[in-house]
N, C-alpha and C positions, 0 to 999 in steps of 0.2 A: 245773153241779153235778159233773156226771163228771168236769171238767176240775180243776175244784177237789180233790175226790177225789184224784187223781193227783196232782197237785203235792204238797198235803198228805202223801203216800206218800212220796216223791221228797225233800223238807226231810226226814221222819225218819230216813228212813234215810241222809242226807248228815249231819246230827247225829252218829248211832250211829257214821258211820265218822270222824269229827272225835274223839269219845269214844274208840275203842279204836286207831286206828293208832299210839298213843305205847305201847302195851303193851307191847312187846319195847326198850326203853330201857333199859339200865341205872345201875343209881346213881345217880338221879333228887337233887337233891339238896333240903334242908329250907327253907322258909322263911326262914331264921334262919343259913342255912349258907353261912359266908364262910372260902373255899380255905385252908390254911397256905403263909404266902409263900413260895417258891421261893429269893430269892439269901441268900443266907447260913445256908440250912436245909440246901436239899437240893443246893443247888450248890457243892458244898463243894469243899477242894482235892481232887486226884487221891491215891488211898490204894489201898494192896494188898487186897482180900480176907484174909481169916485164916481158920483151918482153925475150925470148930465143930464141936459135937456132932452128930450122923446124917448128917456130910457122907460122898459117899462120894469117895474119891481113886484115883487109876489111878496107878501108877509102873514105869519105868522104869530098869536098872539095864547101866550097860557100866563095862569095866575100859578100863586106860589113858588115863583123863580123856577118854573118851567118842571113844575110836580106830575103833570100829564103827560111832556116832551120823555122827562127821562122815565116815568110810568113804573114805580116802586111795586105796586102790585100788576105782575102783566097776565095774571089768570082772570082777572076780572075785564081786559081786552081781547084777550086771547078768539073771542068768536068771531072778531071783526078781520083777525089774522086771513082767513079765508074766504073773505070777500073780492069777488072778481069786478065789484064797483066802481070804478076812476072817477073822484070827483072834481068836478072841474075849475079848476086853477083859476083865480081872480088875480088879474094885473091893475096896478094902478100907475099910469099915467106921469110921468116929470112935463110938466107944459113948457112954455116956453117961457114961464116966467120961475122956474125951476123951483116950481111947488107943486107935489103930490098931495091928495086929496082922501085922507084913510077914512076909515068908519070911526064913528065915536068923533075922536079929535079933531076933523075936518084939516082944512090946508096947512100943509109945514113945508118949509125950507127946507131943501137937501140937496138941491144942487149944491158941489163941491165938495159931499162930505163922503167919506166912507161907510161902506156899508155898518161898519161896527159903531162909527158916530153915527148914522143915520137908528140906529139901533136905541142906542141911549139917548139921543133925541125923544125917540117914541115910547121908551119907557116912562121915560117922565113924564107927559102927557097922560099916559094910561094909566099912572098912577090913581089919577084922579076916580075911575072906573073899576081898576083889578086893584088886588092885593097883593101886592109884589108880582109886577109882572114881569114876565120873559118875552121879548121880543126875537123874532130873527128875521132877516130880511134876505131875499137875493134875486137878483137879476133874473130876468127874461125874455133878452133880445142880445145881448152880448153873443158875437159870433164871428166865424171866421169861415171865407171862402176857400174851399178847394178846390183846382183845377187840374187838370195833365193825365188824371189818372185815367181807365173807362168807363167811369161816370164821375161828373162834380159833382162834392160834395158840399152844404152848408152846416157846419160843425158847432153848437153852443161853446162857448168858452166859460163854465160853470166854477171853474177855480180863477184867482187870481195869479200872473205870475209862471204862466202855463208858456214852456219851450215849443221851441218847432218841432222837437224829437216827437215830442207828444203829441201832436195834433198827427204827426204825418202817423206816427201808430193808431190814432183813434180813424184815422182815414182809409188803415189797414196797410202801412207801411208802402216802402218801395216795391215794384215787382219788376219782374224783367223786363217789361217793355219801358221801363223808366229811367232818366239818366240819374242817378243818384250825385253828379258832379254841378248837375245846374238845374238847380231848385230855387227860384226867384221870388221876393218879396215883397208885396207892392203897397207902400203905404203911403195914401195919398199922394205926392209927385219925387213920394223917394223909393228907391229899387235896390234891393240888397241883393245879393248876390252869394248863393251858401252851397257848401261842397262838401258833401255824405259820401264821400267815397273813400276819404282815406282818416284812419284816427286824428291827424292834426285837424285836419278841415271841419271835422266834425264839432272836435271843441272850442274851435275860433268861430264858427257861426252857427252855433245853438242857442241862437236868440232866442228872446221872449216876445211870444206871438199878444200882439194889442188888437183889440175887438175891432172889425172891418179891415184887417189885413187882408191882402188875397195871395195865397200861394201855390204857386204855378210851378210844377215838375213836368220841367219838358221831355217827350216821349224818347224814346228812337225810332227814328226811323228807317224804315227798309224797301230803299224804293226802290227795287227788281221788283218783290214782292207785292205791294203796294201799286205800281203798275201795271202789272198784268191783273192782279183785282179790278183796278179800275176800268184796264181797254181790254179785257181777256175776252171778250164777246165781239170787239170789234176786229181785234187780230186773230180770233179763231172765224172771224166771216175772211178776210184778206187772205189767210194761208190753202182755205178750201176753193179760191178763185181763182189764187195763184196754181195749186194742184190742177185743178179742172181744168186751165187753159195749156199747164204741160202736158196732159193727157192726150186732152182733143188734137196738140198741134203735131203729136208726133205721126 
């Protein structure tokens, strides 16, 4: 009977850790929920970023078509080489009326342009100021969420044009607790579905990851393991209660 007891104990709570080890899953998906296909949606040709609204942008400004950027004499720089200085990065603003507000030339339009137009936009402008000037511009909020792995990450997206391959290595790749077959994509109310596990899969959804995607590599789990982590304090109090009353009753 005591033995029975025990096992009876033993199935319950192997149950209960069956029931809650999938708790920390995200984006579980419905009954009824079948991915949006991946080649011709989200694997589209390669395309620039354009400036939008609350983007913020960092710029750049030399004279002489950028005589200081490419620096013809670098001995006359060379002391600065070894300054442990970081100076602090100035963002400017896209409002909602998709005008940033630079120095010198005050508000322009760039909502909708590309960075390279948003470029020659400003040189023209600053013509007025420099002598042949060199503009460059580039983002400073463009990013992309990562989740699954053991810690999320939030990852800049610095290049235009940047795959999932790439982000999942800047995130430090797959590891073994990961399923490399369902790595999920969430962009706004649409969810791709991409499968690293075998060479076809790889090349049919090596999409290119858009600023505010969220990607989610769901774990494996192991729930023998994962269960006694969880009750292993509560089943190591039940087996020494159950011991001590076979003891006593013999």
């Amino acid at each position: 009977m005591l033995k029975k007891s025990a096992l009876y104990i033993f199935l319950t709570l192997l149950l209960a850790n069956c029931a809650s080890y999938k708790q920390n899953i995200m984006f579980k998906p419905g009954e009824n929920f079948v991915p949006d296909p991946i080649k011709g949606k989200a694997q589209t040709a390669e395309r620039n970023y354009v400036i939008q609204k609350n983007d913020f942008l960092v710029i750049e400004i030399y004279s002489n078509n950028g005589e200081k950027l490419i620096d013809p004499n670098p001995e006359m720089t060379q002391s600065n080489l070894n300054s442990n200085d970081e100076e602090e990065v100035t963002q400017y603003l896209v409002d909602i009326n998709g005008v940033a507000k630079f120095p010198m030339v005050g508000e322009i339009k760039v909502e909708g342009l590309t960075l390279r137009q948003a470029e020659q936009a400003l040189q023209t402008e600053y013509e007025k100021f420099f002598k042949s000037p060199f503009v460059t511009l580039r983002f400073n909020n463009k990013r992309v969420i990562i989740l699954g792995f053991s810690k999320g990450q939030v990852l800049p997206l610095s290049n235009d044009n940047t795959t999932l391959a790439e982000v999942l290595a800047m995130a430090g790749g797959i590891d073994n607790n990961s399923m490399s077959h369902n790595i999920r994509v969430l962009r706004g109310d649409q969810v791709f579905l991409a499968d690293f596990s075998t060479v076809e899969g790889f090349q049919k959804s090596n999409m290119i990851i858009e600023p505010g995607d969220i990607v989610y590599v769901q774990p494996i789990r192991r729930p023998v393991a994962e269960g006694f982590r969880d009750y292993g304090i509560l089943l190591t109090f039940i087996v020494s209660i159950v011991t001590l009353i076979a003891v006593t009753s013999k």
